[in-house]
KETIMI-692634 format. One record per residue: x, y, z of N, C-alpha, C in turn. Coordinates in steps of 0.02 Angstrom, whole numbers, padded with zeros to 5 digits, always signed. Layout:
BEGIN
XYZXYZXYZ
...
***
This chain:
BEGIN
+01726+04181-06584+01678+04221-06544+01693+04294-06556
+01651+04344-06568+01646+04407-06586+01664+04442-06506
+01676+04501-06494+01683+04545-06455+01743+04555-06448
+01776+04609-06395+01853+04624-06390+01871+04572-06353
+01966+04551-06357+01991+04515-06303+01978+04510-06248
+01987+04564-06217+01971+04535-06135+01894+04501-06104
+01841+04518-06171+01761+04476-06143+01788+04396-06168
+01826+04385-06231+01838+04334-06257+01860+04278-06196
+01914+04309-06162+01943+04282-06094+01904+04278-06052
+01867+04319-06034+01820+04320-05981+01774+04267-06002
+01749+04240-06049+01708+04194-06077+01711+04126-06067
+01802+04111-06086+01845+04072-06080+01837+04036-06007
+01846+04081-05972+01846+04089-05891+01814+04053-05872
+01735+04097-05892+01669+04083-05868+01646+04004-05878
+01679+03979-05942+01653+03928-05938+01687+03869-05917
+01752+03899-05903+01814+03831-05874+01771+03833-05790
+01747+03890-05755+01740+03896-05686+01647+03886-05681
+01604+03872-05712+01541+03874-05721+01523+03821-05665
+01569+03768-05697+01531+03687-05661+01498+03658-05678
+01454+03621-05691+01417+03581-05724+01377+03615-05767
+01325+03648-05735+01271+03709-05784+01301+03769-05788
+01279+03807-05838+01273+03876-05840+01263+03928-05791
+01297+03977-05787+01285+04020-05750+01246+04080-05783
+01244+04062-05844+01210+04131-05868+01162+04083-05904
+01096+04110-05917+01045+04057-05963+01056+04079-06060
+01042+04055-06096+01075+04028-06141+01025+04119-06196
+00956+04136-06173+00941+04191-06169+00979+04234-06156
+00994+04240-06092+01027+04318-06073+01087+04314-06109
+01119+04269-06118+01212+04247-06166+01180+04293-06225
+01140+04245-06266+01127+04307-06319+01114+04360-06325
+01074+04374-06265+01062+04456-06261+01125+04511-06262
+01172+04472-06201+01223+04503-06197+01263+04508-06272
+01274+04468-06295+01316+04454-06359+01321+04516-06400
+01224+04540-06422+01198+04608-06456+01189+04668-06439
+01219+04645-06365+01203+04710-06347+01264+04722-06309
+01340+04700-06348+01399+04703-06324+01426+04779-06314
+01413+04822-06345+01436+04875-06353+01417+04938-06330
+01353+04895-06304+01313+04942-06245+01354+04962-06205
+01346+05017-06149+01425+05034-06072+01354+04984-06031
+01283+04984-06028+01255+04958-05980+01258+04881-05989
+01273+04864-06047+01268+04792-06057+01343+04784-06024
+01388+04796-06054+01469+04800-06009+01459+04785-05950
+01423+04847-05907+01436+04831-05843+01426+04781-05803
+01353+04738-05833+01314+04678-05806+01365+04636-05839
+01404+04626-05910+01442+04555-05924+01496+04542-05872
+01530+04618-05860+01584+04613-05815+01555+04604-05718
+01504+04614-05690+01456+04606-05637+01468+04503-05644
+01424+04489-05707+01428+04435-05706+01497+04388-05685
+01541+04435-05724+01604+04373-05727+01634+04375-05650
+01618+04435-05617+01640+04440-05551+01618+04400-05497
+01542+04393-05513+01512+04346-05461+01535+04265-05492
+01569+04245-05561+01585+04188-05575+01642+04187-05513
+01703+04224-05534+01749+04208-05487+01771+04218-05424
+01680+04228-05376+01706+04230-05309+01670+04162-05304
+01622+04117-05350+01580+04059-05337+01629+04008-05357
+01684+04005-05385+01739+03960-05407+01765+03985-05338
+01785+04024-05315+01843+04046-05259+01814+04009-05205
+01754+04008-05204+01732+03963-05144+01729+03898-05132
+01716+03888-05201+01740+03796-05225+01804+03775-05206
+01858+03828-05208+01920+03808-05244+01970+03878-05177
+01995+03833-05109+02026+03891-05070+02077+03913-05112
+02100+03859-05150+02189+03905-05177+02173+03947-05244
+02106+03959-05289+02094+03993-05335+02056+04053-05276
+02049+04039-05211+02006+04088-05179+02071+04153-05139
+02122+04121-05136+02192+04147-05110+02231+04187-05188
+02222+04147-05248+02253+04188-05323+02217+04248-05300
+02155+04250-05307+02100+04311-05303+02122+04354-05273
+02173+04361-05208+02152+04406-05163+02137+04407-05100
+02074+04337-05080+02028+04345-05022+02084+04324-04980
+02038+04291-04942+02037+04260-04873+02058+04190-04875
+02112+04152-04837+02079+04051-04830+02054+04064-04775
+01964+04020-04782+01920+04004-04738+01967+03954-04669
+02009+03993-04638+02032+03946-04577+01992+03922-04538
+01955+03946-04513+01880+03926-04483+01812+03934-04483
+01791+03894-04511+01712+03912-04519+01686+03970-04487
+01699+03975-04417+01653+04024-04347+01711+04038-04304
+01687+04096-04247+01753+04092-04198+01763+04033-04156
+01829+04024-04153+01877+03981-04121+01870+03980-04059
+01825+03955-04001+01848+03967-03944+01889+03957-03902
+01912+03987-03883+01989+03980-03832+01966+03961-03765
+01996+03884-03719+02028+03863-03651+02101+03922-03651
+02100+03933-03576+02171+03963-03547+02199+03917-03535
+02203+03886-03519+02232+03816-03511+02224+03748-03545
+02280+03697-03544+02242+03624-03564+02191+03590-03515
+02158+03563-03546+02091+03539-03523+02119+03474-03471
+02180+03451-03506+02201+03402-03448+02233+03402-03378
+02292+03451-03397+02299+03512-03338+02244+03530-03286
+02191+03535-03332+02132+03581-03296+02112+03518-03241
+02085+03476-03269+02071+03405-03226+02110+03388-03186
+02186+03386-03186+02220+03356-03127+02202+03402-03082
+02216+03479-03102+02218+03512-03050+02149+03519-03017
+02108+03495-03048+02044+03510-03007+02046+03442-02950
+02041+03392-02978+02057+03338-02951+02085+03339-02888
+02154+03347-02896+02190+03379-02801+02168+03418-02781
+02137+03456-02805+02107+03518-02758+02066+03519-02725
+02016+03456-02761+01958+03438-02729+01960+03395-02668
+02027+03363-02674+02048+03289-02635+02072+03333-02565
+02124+03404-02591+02131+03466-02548+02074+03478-02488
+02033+03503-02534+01965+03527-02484+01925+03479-02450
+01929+03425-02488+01912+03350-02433+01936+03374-02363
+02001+03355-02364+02042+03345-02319+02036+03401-02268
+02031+03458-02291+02038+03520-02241+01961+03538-02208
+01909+03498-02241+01849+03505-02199+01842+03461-02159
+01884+03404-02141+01891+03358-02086+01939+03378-02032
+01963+03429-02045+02030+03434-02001+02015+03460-01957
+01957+03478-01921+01915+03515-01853+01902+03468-01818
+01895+03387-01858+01890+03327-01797+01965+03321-01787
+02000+03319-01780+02075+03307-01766+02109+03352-01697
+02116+03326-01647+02135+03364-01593+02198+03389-01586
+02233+03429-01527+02314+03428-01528+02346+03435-01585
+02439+03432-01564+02456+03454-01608+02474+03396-01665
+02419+03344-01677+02447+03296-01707+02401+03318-01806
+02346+03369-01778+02322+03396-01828+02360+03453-01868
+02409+03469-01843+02471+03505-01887+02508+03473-01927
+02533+03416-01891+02565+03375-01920+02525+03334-01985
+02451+03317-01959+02434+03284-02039+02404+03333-02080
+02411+03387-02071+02382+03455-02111+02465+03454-02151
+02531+03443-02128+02562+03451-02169+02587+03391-02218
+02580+03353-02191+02574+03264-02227+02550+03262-02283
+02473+03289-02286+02433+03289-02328+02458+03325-02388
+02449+03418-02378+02465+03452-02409+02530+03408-02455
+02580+03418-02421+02663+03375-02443+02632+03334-02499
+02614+03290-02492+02583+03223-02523+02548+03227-02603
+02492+03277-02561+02449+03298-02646+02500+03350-02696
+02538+03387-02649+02594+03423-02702+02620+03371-02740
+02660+03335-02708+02696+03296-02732+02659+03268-02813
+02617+03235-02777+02585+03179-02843+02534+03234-02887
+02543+03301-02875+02512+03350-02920+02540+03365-02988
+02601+03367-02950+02682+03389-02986+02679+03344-03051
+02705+03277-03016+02707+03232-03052+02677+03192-03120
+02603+03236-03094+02557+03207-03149+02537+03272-03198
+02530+03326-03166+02535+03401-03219+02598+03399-03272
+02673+03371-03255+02701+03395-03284+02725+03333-03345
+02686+03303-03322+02676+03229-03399+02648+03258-03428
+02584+03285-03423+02545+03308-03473+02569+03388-03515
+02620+03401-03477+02651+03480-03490+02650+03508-03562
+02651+03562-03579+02692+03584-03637+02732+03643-03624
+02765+03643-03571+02813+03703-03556+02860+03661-03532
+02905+03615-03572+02976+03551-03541+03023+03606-03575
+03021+03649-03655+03044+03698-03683+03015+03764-03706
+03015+03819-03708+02985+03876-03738+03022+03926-03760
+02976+03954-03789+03000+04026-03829+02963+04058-03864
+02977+04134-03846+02947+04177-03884+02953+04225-03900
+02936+04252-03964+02963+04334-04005+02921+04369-04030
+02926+04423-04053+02876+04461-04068+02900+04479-04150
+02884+04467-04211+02885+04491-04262+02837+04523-04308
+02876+04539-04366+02836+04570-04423+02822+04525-04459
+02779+04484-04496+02783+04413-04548+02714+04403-04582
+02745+04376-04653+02669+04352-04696+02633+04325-04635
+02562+04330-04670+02528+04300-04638+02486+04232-04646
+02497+04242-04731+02447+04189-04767+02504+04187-04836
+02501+04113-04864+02519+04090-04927+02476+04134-04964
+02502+04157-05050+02505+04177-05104+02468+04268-05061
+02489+04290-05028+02470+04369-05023+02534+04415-04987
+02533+04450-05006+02588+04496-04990+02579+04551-04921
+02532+04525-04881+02493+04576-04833+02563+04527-04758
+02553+04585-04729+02591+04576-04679+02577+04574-04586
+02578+04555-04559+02537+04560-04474+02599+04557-04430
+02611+04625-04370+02621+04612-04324+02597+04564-04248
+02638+04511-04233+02596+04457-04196+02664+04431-04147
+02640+04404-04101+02666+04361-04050+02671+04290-04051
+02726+04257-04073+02755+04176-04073+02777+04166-04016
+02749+04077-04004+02757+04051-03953+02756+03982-03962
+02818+03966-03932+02850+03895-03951+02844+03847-03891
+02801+03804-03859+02792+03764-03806+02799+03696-03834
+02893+03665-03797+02875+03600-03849+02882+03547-03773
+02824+03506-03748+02799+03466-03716+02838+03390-03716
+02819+03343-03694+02860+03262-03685+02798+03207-03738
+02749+03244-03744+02701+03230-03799+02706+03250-03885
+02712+03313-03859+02695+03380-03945+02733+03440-03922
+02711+03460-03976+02752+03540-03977+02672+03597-03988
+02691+03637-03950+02598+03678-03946+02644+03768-03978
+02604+03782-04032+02633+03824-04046+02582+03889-04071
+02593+03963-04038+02533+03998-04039+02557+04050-04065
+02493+04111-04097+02495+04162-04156+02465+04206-04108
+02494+04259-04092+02444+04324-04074+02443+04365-04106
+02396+04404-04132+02408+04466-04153+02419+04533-04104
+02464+04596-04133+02466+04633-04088+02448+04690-04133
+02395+04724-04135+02318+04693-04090+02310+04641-04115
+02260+04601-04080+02232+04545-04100+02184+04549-04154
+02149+04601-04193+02120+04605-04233+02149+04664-04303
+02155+04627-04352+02196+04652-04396+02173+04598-04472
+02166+04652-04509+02172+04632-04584+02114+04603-04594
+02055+04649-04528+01960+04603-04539+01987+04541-04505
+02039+04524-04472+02022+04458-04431+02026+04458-04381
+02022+04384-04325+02042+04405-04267+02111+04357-04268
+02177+04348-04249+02235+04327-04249+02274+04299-04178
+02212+04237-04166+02228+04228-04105+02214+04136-04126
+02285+04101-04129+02293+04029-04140+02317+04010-04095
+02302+03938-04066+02341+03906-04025+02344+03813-04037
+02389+03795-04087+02398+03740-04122+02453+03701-04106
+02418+03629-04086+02458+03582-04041+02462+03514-04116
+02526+03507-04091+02545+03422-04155+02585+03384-04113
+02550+03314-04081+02589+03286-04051+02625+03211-04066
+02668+03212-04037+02708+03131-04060+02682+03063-03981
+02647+03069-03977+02645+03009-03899+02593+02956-03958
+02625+02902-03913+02610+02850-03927+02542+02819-03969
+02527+02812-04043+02469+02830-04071+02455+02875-04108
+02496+02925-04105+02492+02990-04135+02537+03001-04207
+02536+03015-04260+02563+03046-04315+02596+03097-04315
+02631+03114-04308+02640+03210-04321+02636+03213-04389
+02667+03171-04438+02658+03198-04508+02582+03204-04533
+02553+03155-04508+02483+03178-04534+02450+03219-04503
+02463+03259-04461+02441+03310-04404+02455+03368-04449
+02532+03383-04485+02563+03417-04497+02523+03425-04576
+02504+03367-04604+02489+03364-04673+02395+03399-04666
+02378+03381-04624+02309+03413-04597+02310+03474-04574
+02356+03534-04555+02369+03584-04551+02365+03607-04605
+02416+03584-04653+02405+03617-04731+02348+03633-04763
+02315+03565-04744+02261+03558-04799+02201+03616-04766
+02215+03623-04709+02176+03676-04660+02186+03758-04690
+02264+03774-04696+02279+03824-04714+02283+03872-04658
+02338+03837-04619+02344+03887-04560+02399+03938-04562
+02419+03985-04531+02441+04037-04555+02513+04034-04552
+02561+04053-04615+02634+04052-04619+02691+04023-04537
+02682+04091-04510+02715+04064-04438+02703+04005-04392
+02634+03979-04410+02632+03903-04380+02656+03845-04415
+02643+03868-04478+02673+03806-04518+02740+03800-04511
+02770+03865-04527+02856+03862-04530+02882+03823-04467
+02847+03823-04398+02880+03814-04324+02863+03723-04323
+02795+03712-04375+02776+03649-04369+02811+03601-04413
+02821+03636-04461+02860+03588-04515+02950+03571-04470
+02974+03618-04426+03029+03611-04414+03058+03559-04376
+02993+03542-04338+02996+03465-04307+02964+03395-04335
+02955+03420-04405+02901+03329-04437+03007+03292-04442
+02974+03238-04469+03033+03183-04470+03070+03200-04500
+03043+03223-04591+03086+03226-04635+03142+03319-04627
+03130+03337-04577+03162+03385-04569+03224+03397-04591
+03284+03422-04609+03332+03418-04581+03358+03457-04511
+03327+03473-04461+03342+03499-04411+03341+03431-04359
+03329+03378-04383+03294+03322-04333+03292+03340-04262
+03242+03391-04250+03210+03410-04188+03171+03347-04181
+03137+03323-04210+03071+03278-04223+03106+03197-04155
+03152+03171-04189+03174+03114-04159+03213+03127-04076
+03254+03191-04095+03276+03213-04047+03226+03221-03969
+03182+03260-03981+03115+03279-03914+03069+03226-03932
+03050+03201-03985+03014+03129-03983+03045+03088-03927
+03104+03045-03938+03155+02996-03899+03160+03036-03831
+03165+03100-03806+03169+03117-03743+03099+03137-03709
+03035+03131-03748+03003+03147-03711+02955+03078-03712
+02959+03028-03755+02957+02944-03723+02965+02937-03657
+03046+02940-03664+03077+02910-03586+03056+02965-03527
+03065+03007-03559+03059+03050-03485+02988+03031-03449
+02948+03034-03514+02884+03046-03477+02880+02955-03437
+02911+02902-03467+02903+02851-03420+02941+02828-03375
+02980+02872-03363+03023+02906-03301+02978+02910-03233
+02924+02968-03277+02919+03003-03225+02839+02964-03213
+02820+02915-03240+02758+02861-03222+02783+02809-03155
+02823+02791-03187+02869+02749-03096+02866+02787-03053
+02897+02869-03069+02903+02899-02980+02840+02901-02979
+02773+02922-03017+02702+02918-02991+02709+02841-02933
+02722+02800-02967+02698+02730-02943+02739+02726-02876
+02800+02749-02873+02823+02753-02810+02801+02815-02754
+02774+02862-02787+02726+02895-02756+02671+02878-02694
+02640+02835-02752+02573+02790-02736+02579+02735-02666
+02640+02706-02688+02666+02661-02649+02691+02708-02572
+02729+02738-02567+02741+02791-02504+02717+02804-02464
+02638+02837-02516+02567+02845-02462+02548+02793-02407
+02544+02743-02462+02508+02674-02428+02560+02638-02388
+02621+02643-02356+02657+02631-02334+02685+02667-02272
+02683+02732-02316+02679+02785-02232+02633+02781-02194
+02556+02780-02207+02488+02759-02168+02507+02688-02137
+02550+02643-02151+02537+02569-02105+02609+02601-02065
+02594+02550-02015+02686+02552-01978+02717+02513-02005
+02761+02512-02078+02818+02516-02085+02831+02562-02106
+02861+02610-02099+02873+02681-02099+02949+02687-02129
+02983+02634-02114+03062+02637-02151+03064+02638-02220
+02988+02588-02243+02987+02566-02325+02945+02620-02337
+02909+02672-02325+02880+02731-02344+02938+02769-02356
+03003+02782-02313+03024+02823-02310+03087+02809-02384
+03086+02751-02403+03117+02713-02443+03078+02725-02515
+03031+02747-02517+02991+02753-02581+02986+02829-02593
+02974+02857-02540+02990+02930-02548+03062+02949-02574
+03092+02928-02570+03184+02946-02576+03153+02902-02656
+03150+02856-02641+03139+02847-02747+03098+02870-02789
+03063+02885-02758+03012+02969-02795+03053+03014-02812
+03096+03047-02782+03140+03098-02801+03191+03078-02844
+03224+03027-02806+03274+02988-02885+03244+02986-02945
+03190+02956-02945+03161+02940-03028+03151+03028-03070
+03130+03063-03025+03101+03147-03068+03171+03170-03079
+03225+03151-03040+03282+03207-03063+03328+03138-03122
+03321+03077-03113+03337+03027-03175+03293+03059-03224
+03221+03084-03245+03186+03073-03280+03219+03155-03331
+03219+03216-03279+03270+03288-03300+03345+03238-03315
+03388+03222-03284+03445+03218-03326+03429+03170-03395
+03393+03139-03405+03378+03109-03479+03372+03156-03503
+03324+03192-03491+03300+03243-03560+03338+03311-03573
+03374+03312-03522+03428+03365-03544+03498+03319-03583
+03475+03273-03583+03569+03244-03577+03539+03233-03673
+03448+03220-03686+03440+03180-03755+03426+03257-03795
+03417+03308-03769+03406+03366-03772+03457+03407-03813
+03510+03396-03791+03583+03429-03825+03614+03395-03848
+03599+03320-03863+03642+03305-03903+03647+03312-04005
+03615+03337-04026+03597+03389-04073+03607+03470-04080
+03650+03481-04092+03670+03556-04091+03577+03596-04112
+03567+03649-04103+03506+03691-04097+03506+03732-04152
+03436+03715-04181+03417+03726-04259+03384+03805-04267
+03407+03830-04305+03386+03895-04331+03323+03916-04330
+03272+03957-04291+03222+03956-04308+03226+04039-04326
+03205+04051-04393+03205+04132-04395+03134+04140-04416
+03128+04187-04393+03050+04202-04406+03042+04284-04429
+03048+04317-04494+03075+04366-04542+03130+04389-04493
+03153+04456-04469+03200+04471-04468+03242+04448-04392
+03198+04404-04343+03204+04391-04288+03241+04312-04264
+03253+04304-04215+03290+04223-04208+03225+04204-04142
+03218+04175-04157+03157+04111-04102+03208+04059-04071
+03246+04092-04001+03268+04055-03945+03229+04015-03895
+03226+03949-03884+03185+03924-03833+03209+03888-03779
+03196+03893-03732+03249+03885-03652+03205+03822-03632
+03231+03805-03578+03181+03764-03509+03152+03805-03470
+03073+03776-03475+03042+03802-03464+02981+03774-03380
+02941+03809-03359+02918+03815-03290+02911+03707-03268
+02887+03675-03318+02899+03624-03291+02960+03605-03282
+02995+03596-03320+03060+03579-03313+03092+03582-03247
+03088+03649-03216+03106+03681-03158+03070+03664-03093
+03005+03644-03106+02948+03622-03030+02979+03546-03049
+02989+03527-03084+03004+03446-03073+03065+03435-03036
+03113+03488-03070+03192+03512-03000+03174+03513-02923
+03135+03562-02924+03109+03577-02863+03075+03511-02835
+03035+03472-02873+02989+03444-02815+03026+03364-02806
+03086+03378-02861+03120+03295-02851+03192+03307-02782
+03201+03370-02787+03231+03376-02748+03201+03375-02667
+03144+03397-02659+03106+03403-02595+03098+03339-02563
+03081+03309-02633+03066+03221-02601+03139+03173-02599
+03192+03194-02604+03230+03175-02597+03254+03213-02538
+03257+03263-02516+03291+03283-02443+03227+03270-02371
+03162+03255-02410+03120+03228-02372+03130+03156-02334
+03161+03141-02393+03154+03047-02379+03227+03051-02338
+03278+03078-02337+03335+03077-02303+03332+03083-02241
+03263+03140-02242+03277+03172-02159+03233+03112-02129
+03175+03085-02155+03170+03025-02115+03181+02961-02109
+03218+02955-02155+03256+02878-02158+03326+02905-02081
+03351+02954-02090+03398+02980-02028+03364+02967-01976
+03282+03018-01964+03248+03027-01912+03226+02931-01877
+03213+02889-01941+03198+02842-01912+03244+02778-01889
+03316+02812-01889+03357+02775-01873+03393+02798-01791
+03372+02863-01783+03400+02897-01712+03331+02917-01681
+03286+02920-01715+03223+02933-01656+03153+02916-01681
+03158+02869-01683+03111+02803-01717+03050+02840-01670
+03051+02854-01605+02971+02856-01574+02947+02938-01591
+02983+02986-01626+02972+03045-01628+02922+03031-01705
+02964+03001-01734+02950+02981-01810+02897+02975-01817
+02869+02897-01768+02788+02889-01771+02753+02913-01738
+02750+02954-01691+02727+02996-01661+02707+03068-01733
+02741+03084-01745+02730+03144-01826+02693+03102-01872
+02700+03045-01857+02631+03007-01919+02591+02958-01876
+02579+02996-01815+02512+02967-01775+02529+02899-01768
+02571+02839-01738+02581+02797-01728+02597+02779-01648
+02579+02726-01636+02608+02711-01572+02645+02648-01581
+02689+02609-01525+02730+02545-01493+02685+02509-01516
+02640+02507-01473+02583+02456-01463+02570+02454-01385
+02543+02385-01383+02500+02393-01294+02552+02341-01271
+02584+02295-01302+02632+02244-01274+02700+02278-01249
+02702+02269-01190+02775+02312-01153+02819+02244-01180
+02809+02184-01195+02858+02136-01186+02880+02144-01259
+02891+02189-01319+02895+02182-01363+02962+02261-01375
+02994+02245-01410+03044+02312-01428+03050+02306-01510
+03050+02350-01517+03053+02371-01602+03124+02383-01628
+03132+02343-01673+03208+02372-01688+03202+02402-01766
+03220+02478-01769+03216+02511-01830+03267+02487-01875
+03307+02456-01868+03361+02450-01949+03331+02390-01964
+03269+02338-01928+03231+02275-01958+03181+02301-02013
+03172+02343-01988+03099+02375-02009+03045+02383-01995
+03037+02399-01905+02988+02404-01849+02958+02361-01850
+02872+02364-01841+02824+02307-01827+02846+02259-01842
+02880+02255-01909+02887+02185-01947+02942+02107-01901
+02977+02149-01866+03028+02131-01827+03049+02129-01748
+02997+02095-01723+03000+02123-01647+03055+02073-01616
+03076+02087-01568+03129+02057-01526+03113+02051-01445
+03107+02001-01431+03092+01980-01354+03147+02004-01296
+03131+02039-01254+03163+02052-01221+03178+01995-01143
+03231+01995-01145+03251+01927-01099+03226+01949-01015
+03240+01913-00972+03204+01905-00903+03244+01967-00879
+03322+01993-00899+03371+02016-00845+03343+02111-00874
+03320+02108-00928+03317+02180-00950+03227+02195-00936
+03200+02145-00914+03118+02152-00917+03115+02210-00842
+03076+02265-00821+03065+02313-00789+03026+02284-00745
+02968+02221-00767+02926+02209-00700+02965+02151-00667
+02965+02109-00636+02943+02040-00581+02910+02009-00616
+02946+01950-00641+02883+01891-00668+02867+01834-00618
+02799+01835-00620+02748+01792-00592+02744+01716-00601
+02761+01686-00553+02744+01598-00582+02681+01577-00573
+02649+01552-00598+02591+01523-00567+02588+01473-00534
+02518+01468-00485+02535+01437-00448+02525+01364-00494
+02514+01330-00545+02492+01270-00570+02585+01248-00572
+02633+01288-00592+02684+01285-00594+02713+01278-00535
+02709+01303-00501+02756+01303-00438+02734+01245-00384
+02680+01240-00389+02645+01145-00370+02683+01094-00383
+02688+01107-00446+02707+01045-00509+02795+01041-00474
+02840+01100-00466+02899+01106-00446+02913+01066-00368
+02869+01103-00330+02867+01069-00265+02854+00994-00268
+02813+00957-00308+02805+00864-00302+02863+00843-00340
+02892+00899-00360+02951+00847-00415+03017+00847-00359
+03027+00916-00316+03059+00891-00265+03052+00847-00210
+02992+00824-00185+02971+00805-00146+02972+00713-00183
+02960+00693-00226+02962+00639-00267+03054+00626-00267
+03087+00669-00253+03163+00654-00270+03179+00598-00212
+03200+00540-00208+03237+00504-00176+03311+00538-00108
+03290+00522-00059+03331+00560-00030+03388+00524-00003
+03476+00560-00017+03527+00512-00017+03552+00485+00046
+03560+00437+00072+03577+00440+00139+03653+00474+00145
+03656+00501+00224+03713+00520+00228+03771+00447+00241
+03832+00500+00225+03899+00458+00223+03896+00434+00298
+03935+00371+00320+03960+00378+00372+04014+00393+00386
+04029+00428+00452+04083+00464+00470+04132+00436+00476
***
């Protein structure tokens, strides 16, 4: 082929990156050919070869990244939840169950409407707790602020905000930019890979790639797939299994509490509450105890170290396993020294039978005990069908004669 080297290459190019047809018609090729030496013909061959290799670059993200550009991370903008969507639901959920409750509380007289104003409240915390922080991604966190690539094969650099949320599910890990708009983009990621039951992380992780998401997510994501050597992966996998079915029993003993504190047996409510709190602080010492047993893997992120602590769930599950455990104490106590105060604070009465006594270490209603004739408060009544029946049986007795003297 006639002309200088670099059209020769460019030619080369053109036709390794064309695609099936031509990009130039087989006319204008020749035109160009004769009229190589033209500067106006130049400018259109080299025009041409330019629009070849941004129409290959689009075909082709990793010949579109050699170039220069951009990887297409997302088609359109990304819209951002502040929150998880599942989060979002529980909490709407109690809240709603909340406002139930507090628009009825104007039929409720005395001071027995304090008392189930705090019952309630108590209650929906409780099983709020419980079920927000299964779904969590704050069990660990962390976050730094660095300087770092931003994208494979380019040398361009972004100040941004890392954030490490690793959950009893996944690990949720987010990109800010500071500013958020930099380098023509906007630099605001928030990318979750989780391990629960069903789930892949490696193919999560392998679908990131193929996505082309940006350096600092990959590096934080790759650090927990299997083949790691940091084995983060098995480590918070295996503790956030158990924990999280830890903390499904105290739900269930939750559940059970309610429906047990509402009937009169009130000892076995108070017995399920105390194992509500056992199971959330069993469910924290697992995951701290499966937590450290792996010394803590390097995360550097360019010139910075990415430390990640326990984080806000971790700490409300402290809190709320402990509450229900000094809860259930004070009335398993309360219902052993003042059994009528007890049900009285959860709207209960004796009953209408005076002839009946409750004994709390049986387990109230379940166990009544008859009180005998010498401890009974009234006078019992014979009837008269009885006391008839007594009089003919004496009167029927044979009478002995006396001795003689």
């Amino acid at each position: 082929m006639e002309g200088s080297p670099a059209e020769r290459k460019g030619a080369r190019f053109l036709d390794r990156t064309s695609g099936p047809g031509p990009l130039i018609p087989p006319r204008r090729a020749s035109r160009v050919r004769f009229h190589r030496r033209r500067p106006a013909a130049r400018a259109a061959t080299h025009a041409l070869f330019e629009d070849a290799k941004i129409l290959s670059s689009l075909l082709n993200p990793t010949r579109m990244a050699a170039f220069g550009h951009t990887f297409p991370f997302y088609a359109g903008p990304k819209p951002t939840f502040p929150m998880d969507t599942t989060l979002a639901i529980i909490i709407t959920i109690f809240l709603t169950a909340l406002v139930t409750f507090i628009i009825i509380l104007p039929g409720i007289r005395g001071k027995t409407r304090l008392f189930w104003l705090f019952r309630v409240v108590t209650s929906l915390f409780i099983g709020a707790v419980i079920l927000a922080v299964n779904f969590s991604s704050e069990w660990s966190v962390g976050q730094v602020s660095i300087n770092t690539s931003y994208k494979a094969f380019s040398s361009q650099w972004i100040s941004a905000d890392v954030g490490l949320h690793v959950g009893l599910g996944g690990v949720n890990i987010t990109l800010t930019g500071t500013p958020v708009q930099q380098l023509n983009e906007t630099i605001n990621y928030n990318e979750k890979f989780t391990w629960r039951l069903g789930k892949n992380y490696a193919e999560e992780y392998a679908r990131a790639l193929e996505k082309g998401l940006p350096d600092p997510v990959l590096y934080l994501a790759e650090k927990f797939t299997p083949t790691s050597p940091c084995g983060l992966h098995g480590q918070y996998r295996l503790a956030g299994h158990y924990t999280s079915a830890i903390l499904w029993v105290a739900f269930l003993c939750w559940l059970l509490a309610n429906v047990m504190l509402s009937m009169p047996v009130l000892v076995y409510g108070c017995h399920m509450l105390l194992a509500t709190g056992i199971f959330q602080l069993s469910g924290l010492i697992f995951f701290s105890m499966a937590t450290t047993l792996i010394p803590p893997c390097p995360l550097r992120m360019g010139t910075a170290m990415l430390h990640f602590h326990r984080g806000p769930a971790f700490w409300i599950t402290l809190s709320t396993g402990l509450l229900c455990v000094l809860l259930g104490l004070a009335m398993v106590a309360a219902h052993r020294m003042k059994p009528h105060r007890l049900k009285a604070f959860f709207n209960q009465s004796v009953g209408e039978n005076p002839g009946l006594e409750w004994n709390p270490e049986e387990g109230g209603l379940l166990s009544p005990r008859y009180r005998s004739t010498a401890e009974s408060p009234e006078p019992q009544d014979i009837p008269l069908s009885e006391a008839s029946s007594q009089a003919c049986c004496k009167e029927e007795q044979p009478r002995m004669p006396d001795p003689d003297p």
